[in-house]
Structures are given as C-alpha cells and as structure tokens.
N, CA, C and O of each residue as an XYZ file, in Angstrom:
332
protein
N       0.829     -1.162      0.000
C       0.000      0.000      0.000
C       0.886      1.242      0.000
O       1.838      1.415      0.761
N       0.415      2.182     -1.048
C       1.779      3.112     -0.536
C       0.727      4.587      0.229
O      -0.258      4.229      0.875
N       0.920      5.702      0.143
C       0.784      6.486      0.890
C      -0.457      7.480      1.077
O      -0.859      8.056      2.088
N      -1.056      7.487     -0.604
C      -2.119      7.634     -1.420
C      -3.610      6.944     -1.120
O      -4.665      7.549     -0.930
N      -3.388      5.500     -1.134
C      -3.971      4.529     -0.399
C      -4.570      4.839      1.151
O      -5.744      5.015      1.476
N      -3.371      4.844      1.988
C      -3.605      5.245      3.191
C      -4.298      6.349      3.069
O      -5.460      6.312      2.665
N      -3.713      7.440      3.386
C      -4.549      8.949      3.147
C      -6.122      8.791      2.525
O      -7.103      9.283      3.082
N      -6.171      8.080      1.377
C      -7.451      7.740      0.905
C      -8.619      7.198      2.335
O      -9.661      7.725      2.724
N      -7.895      5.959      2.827
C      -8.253      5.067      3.562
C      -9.087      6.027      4.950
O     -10.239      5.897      5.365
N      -8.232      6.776      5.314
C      -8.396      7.574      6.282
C      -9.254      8.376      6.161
O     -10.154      8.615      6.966
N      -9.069      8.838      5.205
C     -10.209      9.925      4.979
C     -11.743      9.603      4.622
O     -12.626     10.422      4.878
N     -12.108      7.906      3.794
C     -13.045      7.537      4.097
C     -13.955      7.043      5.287
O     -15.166      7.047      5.506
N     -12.698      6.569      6.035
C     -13.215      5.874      7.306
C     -13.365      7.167      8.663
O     -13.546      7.035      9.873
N     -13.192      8.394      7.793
C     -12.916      9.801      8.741
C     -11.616      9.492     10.472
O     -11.711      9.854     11.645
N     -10.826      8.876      9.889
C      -9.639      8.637     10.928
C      -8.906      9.404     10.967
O      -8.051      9.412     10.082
N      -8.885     10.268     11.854
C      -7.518     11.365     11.777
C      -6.536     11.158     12.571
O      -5.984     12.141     13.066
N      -6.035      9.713     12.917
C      -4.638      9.703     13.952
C      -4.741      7.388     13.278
O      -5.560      6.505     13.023
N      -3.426      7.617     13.341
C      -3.022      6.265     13.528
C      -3.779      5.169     14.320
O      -4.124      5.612     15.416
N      -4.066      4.170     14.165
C      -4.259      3.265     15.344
C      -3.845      3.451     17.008
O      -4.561      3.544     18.005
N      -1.800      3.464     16.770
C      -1.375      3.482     17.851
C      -1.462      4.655     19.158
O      -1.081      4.643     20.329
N      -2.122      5.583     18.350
C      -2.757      6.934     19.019
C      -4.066      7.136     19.107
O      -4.403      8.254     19.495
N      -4.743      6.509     18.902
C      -6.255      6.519     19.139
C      -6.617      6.777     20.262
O      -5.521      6.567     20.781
N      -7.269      7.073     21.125
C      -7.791      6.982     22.468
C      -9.045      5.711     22.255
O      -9.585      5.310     21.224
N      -9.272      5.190     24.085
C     -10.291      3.830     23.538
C     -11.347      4.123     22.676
O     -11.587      3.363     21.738
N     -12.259      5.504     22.945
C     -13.192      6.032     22.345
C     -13.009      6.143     21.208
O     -13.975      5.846     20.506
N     -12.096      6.474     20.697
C     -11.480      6.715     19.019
C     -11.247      5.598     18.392
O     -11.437      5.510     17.179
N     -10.811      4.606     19.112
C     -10.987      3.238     18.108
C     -11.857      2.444     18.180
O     -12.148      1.661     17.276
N     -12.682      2.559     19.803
C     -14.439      2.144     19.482
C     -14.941      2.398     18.219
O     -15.116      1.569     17.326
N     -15.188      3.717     18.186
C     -15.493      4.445     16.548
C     -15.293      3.897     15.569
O     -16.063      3.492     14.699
N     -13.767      3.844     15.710
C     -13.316      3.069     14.351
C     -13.472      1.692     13.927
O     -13.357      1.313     12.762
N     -13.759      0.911     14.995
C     -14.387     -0.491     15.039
C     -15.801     -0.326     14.110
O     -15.998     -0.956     13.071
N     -16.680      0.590     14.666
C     -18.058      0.524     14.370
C     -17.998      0.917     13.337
O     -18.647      0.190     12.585
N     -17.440      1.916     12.724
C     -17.250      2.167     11.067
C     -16.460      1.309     10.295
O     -16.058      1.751      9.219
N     -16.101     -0.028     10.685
C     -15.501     -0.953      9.775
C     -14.394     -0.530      9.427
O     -14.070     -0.695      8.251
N     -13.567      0.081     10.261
C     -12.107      0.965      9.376
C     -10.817      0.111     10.070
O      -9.655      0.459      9.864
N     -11.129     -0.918     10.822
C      -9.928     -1.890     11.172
C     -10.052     -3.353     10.677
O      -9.088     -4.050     10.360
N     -11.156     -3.679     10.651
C     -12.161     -4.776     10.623
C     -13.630     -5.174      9.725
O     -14.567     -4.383      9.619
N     -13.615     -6.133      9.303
C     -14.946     -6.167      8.427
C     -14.998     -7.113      8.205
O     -14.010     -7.843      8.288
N     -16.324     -7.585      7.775
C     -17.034     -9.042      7.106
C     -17.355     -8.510      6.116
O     -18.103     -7.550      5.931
N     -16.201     -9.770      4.734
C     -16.452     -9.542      3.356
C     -17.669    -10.227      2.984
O     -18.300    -11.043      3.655
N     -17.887     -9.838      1.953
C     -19.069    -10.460      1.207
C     -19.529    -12.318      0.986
O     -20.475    -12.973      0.548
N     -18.167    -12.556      1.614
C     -18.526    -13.977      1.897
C     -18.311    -15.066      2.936
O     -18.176    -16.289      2.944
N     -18.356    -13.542      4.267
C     -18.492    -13.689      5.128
C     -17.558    -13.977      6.139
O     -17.730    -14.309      7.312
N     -16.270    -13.742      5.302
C     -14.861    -13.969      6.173
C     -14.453    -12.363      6.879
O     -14.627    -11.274      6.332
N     -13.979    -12.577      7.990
C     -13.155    -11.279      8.857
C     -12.503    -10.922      8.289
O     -11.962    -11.901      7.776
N     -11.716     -9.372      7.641
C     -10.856     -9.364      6.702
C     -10.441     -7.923      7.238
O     -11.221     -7.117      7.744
N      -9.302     -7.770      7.072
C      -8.447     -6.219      7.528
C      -8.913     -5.446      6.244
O      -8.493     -5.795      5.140
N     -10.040     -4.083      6.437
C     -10.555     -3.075      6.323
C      -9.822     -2.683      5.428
O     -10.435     -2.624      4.363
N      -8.537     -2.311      5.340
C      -7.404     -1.395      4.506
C      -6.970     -2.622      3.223
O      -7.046     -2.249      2.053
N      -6.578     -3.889      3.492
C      -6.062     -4.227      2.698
C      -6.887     -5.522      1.993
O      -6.669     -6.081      0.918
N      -7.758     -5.741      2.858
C      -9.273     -7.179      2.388
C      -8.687     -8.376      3.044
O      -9.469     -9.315      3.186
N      -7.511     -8.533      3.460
C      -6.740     -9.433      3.820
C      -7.579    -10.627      4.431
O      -8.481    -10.197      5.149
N      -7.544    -11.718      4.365
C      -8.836    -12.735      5.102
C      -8.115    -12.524      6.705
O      -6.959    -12.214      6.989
N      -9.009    -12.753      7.387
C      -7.968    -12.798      8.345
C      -8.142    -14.071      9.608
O      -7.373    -14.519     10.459
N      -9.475    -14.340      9.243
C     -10.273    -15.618      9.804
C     -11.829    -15.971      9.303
O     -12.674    -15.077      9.314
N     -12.089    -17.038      8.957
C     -13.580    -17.805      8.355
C     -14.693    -18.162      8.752
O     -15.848    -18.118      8.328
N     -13.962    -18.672      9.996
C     -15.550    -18.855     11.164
C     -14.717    -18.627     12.139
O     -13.514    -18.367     12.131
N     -15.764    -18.798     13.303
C     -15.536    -18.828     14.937
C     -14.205    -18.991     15.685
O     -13.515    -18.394     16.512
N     -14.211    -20.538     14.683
C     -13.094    -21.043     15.404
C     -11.489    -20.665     15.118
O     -10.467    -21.068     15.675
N     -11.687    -19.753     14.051
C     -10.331    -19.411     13.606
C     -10.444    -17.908     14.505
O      -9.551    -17.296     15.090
N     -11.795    -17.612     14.370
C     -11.656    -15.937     15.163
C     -11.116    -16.207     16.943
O     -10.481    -15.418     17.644
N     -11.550    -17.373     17.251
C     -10.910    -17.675     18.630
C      -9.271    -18.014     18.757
O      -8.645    -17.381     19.608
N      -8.871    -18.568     18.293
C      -7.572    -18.712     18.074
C      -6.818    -17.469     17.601
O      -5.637    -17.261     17.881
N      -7.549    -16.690     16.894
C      -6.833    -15.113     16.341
C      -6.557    -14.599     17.827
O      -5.448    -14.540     18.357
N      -7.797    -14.233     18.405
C      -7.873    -13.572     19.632
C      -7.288    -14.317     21.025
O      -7.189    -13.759     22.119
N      -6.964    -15.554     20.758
C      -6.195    -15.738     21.777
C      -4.500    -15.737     21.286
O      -3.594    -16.089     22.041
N      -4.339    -15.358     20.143
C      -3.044    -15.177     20.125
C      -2.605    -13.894     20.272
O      -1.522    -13.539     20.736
N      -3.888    -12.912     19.672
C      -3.160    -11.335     19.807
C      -3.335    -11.357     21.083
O      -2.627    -10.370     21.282
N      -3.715    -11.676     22.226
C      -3.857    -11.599     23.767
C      -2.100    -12.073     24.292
O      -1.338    -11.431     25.014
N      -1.925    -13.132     23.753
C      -0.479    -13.632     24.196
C       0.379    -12.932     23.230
O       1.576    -13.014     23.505
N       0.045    -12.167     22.019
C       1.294    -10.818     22.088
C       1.357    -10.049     22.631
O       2.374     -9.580     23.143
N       0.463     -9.734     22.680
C      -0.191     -8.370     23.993
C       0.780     -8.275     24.983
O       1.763     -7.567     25.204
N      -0.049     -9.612     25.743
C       0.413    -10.029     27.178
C       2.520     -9.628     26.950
O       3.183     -8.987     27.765
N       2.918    -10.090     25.977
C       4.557     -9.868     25.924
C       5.009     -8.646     25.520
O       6.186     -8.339     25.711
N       4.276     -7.940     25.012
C       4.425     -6.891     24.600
C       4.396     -5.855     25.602
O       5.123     -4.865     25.522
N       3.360     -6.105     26.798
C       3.059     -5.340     27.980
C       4.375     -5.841     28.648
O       5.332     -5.135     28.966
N       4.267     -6.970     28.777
C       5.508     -7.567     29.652
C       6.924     -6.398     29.603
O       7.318     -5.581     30.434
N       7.523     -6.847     27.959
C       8.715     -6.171     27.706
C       8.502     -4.420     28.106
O       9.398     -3.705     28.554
N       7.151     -4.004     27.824
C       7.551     -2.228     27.926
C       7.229     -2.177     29.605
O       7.497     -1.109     30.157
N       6.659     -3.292     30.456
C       6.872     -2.577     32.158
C       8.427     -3.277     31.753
O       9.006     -2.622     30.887
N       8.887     -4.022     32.053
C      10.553     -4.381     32.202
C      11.573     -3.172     31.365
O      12.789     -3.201     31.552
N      10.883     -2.029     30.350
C      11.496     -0.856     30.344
C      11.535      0.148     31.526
O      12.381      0.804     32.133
N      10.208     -0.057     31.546
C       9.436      1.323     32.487
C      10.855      1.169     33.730
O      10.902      1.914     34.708
C-alpha cells in the first residue's frame, strides 16, 4: 500500500490519527465504522485497509484472539521491564 492509499483510507473511514494513538473512544469508533475490521461479502473477517482474510468462522476468530492476547500479554511484559 503506498501512501495515497492510506490517506485515501483515512479519509473515508474519517480517521484522523493512527491506530497506535487513538484513544479507547477513538478506536471504538473506528471499530463501528468498519475501518480496522470487516465481514467480506462472503463472510470472512478481513483487515478493512487491505481485504486481507484474516479468519472464516468462529473457530479461527478464537484462536486469532487468543493469540493477539499472548502478544499483547509480551508486549506489555517487555515495555513494564522498560518502564
């Protein structure tokens, strides 16, 4: 995707800050306007920006979400072991 794209992207989904700056309220929003997330037309979960599949049914959406939880979880880990 180059930069055009994005900017496009943003401006449909009315996003004016990155993901990683969102406040919770700001990416609630952006949830509900389909601008991270969406069900394609044939019914798969698919990343908003790029159509990407990203899971098919249930059982793949459970396994998604328990893995971004255990990056999370390390990700929190490593930045308190900065703090």
């Amino acid at each position: 995707m180059n930069y055009k794209e994005l900017e496009w992207s943003r401006k449909f989904y009315d996003i004016k800050k990155f993901a990683q700056v969102l406040n919770v309220g700001e990416y609630s929003r952006a949830l509900e306007k389909e601008a991270i997330v969406q069900v394609d037309s044939h019914g798969y979960l698919v990343d908003s920006f790029t159509g990407m599949s990203l899971t098919a049914d249930a059982e793949q959406l459970s396994l998604l979400i328990a893995h971004m939880e255990r990056l999370m979880s390390e990700v929190n880990k490593k930045y308190r072991e900065v703090m």
